[in-house]
VOGU-3710 file (C-alpha; in Angstrom, 3 decimals, decimal comma):
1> xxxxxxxxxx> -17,064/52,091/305,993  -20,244/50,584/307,509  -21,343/47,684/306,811  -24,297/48,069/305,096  -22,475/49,734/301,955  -21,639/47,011/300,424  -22,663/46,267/297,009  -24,201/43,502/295,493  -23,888/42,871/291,586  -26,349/39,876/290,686
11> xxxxxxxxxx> -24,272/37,177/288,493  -27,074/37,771/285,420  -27,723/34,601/283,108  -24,745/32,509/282,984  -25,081/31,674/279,543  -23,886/35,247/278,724  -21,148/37,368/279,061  -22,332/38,949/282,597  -20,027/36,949/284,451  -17,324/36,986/282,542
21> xxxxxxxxxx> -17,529/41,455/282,461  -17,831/40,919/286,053  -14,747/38,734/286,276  -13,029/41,440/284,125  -14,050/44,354/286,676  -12,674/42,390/289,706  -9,118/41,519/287,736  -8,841/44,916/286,555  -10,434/47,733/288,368  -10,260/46,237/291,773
31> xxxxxxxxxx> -9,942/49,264/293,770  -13,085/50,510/292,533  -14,846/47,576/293,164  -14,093/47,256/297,089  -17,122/46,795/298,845  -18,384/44,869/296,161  -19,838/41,403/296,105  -21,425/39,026/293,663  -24,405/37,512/294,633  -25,033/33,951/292,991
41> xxxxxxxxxx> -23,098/30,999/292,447  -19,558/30,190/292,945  -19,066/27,148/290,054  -20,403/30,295/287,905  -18,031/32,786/288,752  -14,983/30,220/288,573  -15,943/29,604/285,119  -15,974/33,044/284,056  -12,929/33,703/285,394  -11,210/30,960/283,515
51> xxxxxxxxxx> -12,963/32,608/280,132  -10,658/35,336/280,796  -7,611/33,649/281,466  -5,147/33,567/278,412  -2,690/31,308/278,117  -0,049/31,267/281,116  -2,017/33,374/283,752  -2,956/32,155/286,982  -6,941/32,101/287,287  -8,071/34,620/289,060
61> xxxxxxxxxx> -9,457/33,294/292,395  -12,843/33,647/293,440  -13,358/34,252/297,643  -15,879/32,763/298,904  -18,189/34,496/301,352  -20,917/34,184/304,009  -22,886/37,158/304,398  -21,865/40,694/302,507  -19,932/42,560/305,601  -17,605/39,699/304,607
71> xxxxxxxxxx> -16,362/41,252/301,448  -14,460/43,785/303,993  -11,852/41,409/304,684  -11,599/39,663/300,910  -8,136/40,670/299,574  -7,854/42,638/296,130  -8,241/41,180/292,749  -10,126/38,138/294,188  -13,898/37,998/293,017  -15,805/37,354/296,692
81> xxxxxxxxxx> -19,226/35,823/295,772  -21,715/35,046/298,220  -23,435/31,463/297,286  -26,796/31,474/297,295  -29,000/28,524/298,085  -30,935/26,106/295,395  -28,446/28,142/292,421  -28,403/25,920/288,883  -25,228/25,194/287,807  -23,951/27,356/284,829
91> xxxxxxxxxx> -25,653/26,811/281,792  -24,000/26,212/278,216  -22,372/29,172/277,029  -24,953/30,902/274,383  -27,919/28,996/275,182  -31,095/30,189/276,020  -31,840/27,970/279,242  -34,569/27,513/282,096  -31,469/26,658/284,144  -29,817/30,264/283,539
101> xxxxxxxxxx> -33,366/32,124/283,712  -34,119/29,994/287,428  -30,549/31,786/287,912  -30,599/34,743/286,972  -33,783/35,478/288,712  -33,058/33,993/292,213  -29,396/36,338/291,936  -31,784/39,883/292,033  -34,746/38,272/293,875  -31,554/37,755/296,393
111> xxxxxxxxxx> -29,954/41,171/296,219  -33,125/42,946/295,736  -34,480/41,744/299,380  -31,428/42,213/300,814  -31,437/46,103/300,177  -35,055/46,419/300,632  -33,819/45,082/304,788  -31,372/47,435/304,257  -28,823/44,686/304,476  -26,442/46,371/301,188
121> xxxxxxxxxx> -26,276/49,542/299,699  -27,323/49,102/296,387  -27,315/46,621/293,919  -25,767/45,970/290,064  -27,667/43,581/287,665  -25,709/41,774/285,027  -27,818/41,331/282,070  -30,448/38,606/281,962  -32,282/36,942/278,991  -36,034/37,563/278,651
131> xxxxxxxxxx> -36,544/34,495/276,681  -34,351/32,341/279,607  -36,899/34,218/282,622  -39,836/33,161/280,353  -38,572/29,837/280,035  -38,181/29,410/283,779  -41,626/30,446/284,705  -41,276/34,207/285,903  -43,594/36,150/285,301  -41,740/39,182/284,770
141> xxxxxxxxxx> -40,492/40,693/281,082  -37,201/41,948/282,936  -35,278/43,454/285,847  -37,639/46,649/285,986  -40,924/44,893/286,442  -39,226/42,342/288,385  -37,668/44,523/290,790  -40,851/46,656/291,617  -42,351/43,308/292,141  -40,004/42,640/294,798
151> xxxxxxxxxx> -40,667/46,049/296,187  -44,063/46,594/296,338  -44,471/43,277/298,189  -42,059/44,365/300,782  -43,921/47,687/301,205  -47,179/45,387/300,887  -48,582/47,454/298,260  -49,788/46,820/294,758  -48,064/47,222/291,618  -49,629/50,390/290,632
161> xxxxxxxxxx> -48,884/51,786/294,205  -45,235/51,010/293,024  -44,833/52,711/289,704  -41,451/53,130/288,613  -39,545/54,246/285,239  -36,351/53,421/283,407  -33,715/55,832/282,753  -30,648/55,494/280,516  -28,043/57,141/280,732  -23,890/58,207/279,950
171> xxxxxxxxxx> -21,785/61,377/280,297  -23,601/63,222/277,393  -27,422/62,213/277,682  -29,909/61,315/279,783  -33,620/59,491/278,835  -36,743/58,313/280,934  -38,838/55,940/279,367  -43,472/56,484/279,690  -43,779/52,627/278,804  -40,746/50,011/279,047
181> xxxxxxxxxx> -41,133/46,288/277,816  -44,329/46,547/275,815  -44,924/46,257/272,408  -45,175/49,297/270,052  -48,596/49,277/269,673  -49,128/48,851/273,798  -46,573/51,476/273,883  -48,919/54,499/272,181  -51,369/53,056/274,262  -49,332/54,102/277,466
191> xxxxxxxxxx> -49,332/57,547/276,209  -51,918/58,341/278,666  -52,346/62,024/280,035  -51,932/60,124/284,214  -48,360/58,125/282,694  -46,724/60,743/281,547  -47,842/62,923/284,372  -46,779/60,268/286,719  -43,599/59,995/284,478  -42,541/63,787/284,818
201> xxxxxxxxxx> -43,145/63,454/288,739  -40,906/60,488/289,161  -38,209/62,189/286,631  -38,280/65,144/288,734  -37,978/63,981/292,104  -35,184/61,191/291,691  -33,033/64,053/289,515  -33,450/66,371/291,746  -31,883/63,952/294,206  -29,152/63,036/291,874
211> xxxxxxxxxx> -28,563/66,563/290,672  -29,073/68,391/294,098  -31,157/70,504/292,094  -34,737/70,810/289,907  -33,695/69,146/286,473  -35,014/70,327/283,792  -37,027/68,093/281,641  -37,468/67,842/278,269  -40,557/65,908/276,734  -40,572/64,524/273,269
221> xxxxxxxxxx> -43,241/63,938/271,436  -44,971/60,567/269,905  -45,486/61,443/266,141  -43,034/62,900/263,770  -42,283/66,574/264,160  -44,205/66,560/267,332  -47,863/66,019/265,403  -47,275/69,354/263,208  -49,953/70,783/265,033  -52,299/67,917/264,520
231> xxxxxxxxxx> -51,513/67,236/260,954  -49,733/64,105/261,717  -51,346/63,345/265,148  -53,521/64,401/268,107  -51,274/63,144/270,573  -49,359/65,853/271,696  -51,808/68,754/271,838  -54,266/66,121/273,524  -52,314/64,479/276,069  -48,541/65,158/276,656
241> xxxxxxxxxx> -48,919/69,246/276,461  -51,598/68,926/279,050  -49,783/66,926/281,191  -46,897/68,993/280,903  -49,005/72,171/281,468  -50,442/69,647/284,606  -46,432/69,189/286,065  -45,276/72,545/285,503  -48,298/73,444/288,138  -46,131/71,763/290,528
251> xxxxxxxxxx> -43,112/73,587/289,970  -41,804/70,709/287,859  -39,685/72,220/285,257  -40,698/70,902/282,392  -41,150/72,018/278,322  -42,679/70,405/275,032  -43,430/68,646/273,751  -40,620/68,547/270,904  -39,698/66,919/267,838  -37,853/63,579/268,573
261> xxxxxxxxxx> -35,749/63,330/265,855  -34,171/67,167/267,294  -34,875/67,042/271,080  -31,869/64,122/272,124  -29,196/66,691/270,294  -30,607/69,766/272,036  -30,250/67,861/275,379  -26,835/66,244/274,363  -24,085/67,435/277,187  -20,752/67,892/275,114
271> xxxxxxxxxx> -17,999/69,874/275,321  -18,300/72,396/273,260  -21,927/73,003/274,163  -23,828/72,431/277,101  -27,512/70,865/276,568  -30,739/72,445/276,855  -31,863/69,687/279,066  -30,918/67,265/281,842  -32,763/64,443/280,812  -35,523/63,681/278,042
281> xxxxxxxxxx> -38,163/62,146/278,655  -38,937/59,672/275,627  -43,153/58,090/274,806  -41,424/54,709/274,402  -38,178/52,038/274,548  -36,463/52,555/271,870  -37,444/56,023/270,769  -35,618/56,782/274,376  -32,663/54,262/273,775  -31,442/54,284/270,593
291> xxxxxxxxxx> -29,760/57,619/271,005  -28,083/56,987/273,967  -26,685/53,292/272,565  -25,615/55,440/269,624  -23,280/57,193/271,858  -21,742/53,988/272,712  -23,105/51,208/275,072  -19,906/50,882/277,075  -20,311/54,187/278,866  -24,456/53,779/279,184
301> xxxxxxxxxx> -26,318/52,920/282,608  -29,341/51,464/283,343  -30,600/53,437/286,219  -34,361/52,228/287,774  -36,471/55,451/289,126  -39,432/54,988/291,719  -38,180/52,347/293,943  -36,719/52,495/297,504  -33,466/50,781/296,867  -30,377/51,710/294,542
311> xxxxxxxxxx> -30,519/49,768/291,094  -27,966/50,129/288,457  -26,828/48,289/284,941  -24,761/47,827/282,023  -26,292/49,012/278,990  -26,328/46,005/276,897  -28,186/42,377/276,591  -26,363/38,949/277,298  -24,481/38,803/273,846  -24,773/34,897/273,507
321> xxxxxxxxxx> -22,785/35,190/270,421  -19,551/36,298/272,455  -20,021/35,027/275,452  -17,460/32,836/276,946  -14,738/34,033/274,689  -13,383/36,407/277,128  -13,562/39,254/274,624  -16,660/40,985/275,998  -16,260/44,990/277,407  -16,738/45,404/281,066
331> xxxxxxxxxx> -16,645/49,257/280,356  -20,524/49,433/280,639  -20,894/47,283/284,237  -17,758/49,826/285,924  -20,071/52,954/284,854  -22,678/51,383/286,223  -20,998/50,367/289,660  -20,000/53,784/289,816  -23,356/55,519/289,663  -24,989/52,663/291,911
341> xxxxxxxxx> -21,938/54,243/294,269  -22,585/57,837/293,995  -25,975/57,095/294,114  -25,837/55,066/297,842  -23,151/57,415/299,106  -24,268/58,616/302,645  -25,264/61,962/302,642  -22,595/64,387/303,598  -25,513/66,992/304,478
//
């Protein structure tokens, strides 16, 4: 394999139980992981992988390595990390810190350059703390904004010239967000006839990469029951049915809006039913997530839509209250190292 598919999972803020899931993926699934690299700091790693250690067992030994094509020649159930420069040490375990925002920060400021110069294949953030990036000075809410940051000064572009969505998903559902880390109120705000537009586009033309096919979209509405007709809003007959009307111009297969509280079960993928939709697309955060964390956050991804690199995650926060206990799931990084893989596989076409 070239290369330039490697992977590079960012190390997250070391206060919480990223590196320790990430220790737990390399000591467990290691064939799945080949290819795959850490990118932060080594004193980090070495301490996670002693929070998983019981009593008796060796520590599982972290490989230290100088650029990614290394991680070729690191042997199995090692965890190869690449150091990176001017890292913080680890922080106390459940601690909101400047030290583990600084961190967490330079680990996808890192990785994110690397696969903008095409240097890795794709890369897997560990979960951060908004509260720790704050506290070090970024500027940015989370990964998302942070990332298409990072990507629209590569292409030397503006933000808006950059617009990019977040889209959650497991084996039964999939949702794309209109607004992301805003508050409510902001959020209804966003519901703008050009976001959601712009939100159907971007839907459509990563899935149909993804899928190898048109997806078809279903659009929820903002107010309960999808405004009634305008009883309990203006919203949808205003704005999102014209901009759906607008996409479906453009061949974008798309219908609503619906009810929320019924579209995320018509759309749900399950055995004895196939859904009506291939993804939802949701007004707001957690109108969007909830229903997928309902179906449990150890099979959910994090998958970011609009930018010219590969980004996956877990679907779940730091968990100070756990972390360094060695009892946290790794179930929801694996899923997400396995869609950052399909996603960077080389084309076979």
């Amino acid at each position: 394999m070239s290369n330039t598919h490697a992977i590079a999972i960012t190390q997250g803020d070391s206060a919480g139980i990223g590196p320790e899931i990430i220790a737990k993926a390399f000591r467990d699934h290691a064939s799945e992981l080949q290819g795959c690299f850490v990118a932060g700091d080594v004193a980090t790693l070495r301490r996670a992988a002693q929070a998983i250690t019981g009593p008796g067992q060796a520590h599982l030994p972290v490989a230290v390595i100088a650029a990614p094509q290394d991680v070729w020649t690191v042997p199995p159930r090692c965890i190869p990390v690449l150091q990176l420069p001017d890292m913080p040490p680890p922080a106390p375990w459940g601690q909101v810190s400047a030290q583990a925002g600084t961190a967490a920060a330079h680990s996808v400021q890192w990785a994110a350059r690397a696969a903008l110069r095409g240097e890795i294949a794709a890369l897997v953030t560990a979960p951060l703390h908004k509260e720790a990036l704050h506290a070090a000075g970024v500027d940015y809410p989370g990964h998302t904004e942070l990332l298409q940051a990072e990507a629209a000064a590569h292409a030397g572009v503006g933000l808006a010239q950059m617009p990019v969505r977040m889209m959650l998903a497991n084996h039964e559902l999939r949702t794309v967000l209109v607004s992301i880390h805003v508050s409510l109120r902001q959020a209804i705000e966003a519901v703008t006839f050009d976001n959601v537009l712009q939100t159907l586009r971007i839907t459509h033309d990563a899935l149909t990469r993804m899928l190898g096919r048109a997806p078809r979209i279903g659009v929820a509405g903002l107010n309960p029951h999808a405004g009634e007709g305008g009883l309990f809003g203006q919203e949808e007959l205003t704005i999102i049915a014209p901009a759906v009307a607008a996409a479906r111009a453009e061949q974008i297969d798309a219908q609503g809006p619906f009810a929320p509280d019924t579209i995320f079960m018509r759309a749900r993928d399950v055995d004895a039913r196939a859904g009506e939709f291939d993804v939802v697309l949701a007004m707001y955060h957690d109108q969007g997530l909830i229903p997928v964390k309902y179906l449990g956050v150890e099979q959910g991804v994090n998958v970011t839509l609009g930018l010219p690199l590969v980004r996956t995650s877990p679907d779940h926060g730091t968990a100070f209250d756990i972390a360094g206990q060695g009892v946290a799931d790794a179930s929801s990084l694996l899923e997400a190292v396995r869609m950052a893989q399909r996603l960077s596989a080389p084309s076979q076409g």
